[in-house]
Steps between C-alpha positions, in 0.01 A plus 500: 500500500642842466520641810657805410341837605600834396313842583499883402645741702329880401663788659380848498597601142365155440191544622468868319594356167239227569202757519476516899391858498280456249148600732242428254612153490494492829180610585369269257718235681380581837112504336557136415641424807226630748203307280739190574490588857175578498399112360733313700832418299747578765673469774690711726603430872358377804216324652266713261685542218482787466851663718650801429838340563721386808729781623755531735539763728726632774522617891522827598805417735667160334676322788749326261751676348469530100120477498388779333310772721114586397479799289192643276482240220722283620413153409517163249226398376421187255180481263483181375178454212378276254238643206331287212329580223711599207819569754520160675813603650639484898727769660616683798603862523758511801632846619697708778375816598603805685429877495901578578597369170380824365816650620765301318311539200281168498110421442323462839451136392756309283267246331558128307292267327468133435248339273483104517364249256176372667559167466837456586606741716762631283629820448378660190635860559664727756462863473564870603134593637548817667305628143325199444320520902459906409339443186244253616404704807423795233327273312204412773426882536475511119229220492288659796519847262427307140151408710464715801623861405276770248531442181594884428758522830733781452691588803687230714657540824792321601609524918810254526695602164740187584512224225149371592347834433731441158338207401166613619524787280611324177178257567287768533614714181492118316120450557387877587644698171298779562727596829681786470546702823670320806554641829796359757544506845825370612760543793813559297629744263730183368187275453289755368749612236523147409181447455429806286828416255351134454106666438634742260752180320231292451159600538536877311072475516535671801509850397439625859675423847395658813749403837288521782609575874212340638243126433249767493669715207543168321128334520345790425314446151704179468293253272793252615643482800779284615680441777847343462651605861752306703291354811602460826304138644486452861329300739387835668188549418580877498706491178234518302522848631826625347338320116440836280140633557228595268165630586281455279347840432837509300418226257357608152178250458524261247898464542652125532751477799777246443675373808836286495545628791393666826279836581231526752154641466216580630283138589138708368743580180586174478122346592386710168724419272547203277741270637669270290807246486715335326445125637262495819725148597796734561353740727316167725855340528644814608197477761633137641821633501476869642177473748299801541574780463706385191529877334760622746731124413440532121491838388269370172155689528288170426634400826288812656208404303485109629602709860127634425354217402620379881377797646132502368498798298525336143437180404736239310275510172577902492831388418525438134786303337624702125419167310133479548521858385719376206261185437213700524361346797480797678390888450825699442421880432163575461552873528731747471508634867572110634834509699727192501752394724656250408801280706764345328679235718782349296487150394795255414243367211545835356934468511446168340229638208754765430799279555395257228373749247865673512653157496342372203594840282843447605522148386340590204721810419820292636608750731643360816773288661425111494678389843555094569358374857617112385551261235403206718435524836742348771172398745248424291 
């Protein structure tokens, strides 16, 4: 038998020549993906299947010297997945983060994927995924604003202009072309400058850009709104406190609100609007794993709306899930002073939709590094 197995290693340039920032594709990708989710033809970890990940994280005061002291984002974290359909592919994204990188010069989070044949086990592919794990969390916003946001949205705001508010941009200018006007709220001039050269690079539709000192100055007549902060999670209950605010008076009716990550608001706001998620299975394992209140451990705004679903002042069918919006199933927009808020949780199916799709281009387009793991194995 040949035993011999052989697998593609993609770095960064790689993974750019191979079409990785290519967001319409992956939008379209991450459609295809949910509907799988939505029928069944996955798996992810844990009892449920349906786990974020496992992560590893560290004590405030290590008492063994070399283990690394807890910092903000500080952590390792694997997301193991397996997704069907037309993919039928296994993976696991693996990564290191922490917020002190920042100052040599590194991403928060250095990120690496591995794709394995189903059957086998075998490596297929390992590759670069800091883009790759950006790309795909743009790419969830941009289906929740194909089907959630107005049709004739003009003015997007953007607090958090970090590489997730990158992403969520490009998604939104891929399925939203009549957006033109963005507002920013951000925390540094280095940031905000970055995110202004990279708006005015590659999306040049946006003829006007308003920096904003304040969430307020930034909502204000938003038809999108996105929030793309850094989080602090706690077991305090009282974090939830130092999440960005918005009161609802500021919120333009009819806007979609896309949330990768955290913000607080008001729970009447909340009890009004249209709540809606990206897989309802996410947001109940986070429940087993986080008890109530889960907000304050997992700074993912679904996690407040099952926190009102335990508190009696919504009920669990209130909380839609985007593909029976997609399928039809359920309402979407109805009219155009509807608000949507919509929590986007971060899935390892999604790393392994996007994973594959970038994979197959590159074997395709023979770009990559074929590596060796053995010829025949000494063990077998």
């Amino acid at each position: 038998m040949d035993t011999k197995i052989d697998f593609l290693y993609l770095s960064e340039p790689d993974m750019i020549r191979a079409g990785v920032k290519d967001m319409k594709a992956c939008v379209a990708s991450m459609e295809e993906m949910l509907k799988l989710v939505k029928e069944g033809d996955y798996m992810m970890g844990g009892e449920n299947h349906n786990s974020h990940g496992c992560m590893i994280m560290f004590p405030d005061n290590p008492k063994f010297p070399g283990m690394p002291r807890n910092t903000q984002d500080r952590r390792f974290m694997a997301m193991p997945a397996y997704l069907g359909g037309s993919f039928q592919m296994a993976g696991v994204k693996w990564y290191g983060s922490n917020i002190e990188n920042k100052a040599v010069g590194l991403p928060r989070s250095i990120l690496m994927m591995i794709l394995n044949d189903k059957d086998t086990g075998a490596p297929v592919a390992f590759m670069s995924a800091n883009l790759l794990s950006s790309y795909r969390t743009g790419g969830i916003p941009g289906v929740g604003a194909k089907y959630l946001a107005r049709k004739d949205s003009e003015k997007v705001a953007i607090i958090g202009p970090g590489v997730m508010g990158k992403t969520s941009l490009a998604a939104f200018a891929t399925v939203c072309p009549k957006l033109h006007i963005l507002s920013i709220k951000g925390r540094g001039k280095k940031s905000m400058d970055s995110f202004i050269d990279f708006v005015h690079r590659e999306y040049p539709q946006f003829d006007e850009i308003q920096v904003c000192e304040t969430e307020e100055e930034a909502v204000r007549g938003a038809d999108i709104i996105s929030f793309t902060t850094v989080a602090q999670n706690s077991d305090n209950p009282d974090v939830v406190y130092t999440y960005p605010y918005v009161k609802g008076d500021w919120v333009k009716p009819g806007a979609f609100i896309s949330m990768p990550s955290a913000a607080r608001f008001d729970d009447d706001f909340l009890e009004r609007a249209h709540l809606v998620v990206d897989n309802m299975g996410l947001y109940e394992a986070w429940e087993e794993e986080y008890p109530y209140p889960t907000y304050p451990k997992m700074g993912i705004i679904g996690c407040r709306f099952t926190d009102l679903v335990y508190e009696g002042r919504i009920r669990r069918e209130d909380i839609l899930e985007i593909t029976d919006i997609m399928k039809g199933a359920k309402p979407g927009r109805t009219s155009d002073d509807e608000i949507f808020v919509y929590s986007v949780g971060g899935m390892p199916v999604e790393d392994v939709a996007w994973g594959t799709t970038v994979y197959r281009n590159a074997k395709r387009l023979g770009i990559g590094q074929k590596l060796n793991l053995w010829k025949r194995p000494e063990m077998a």
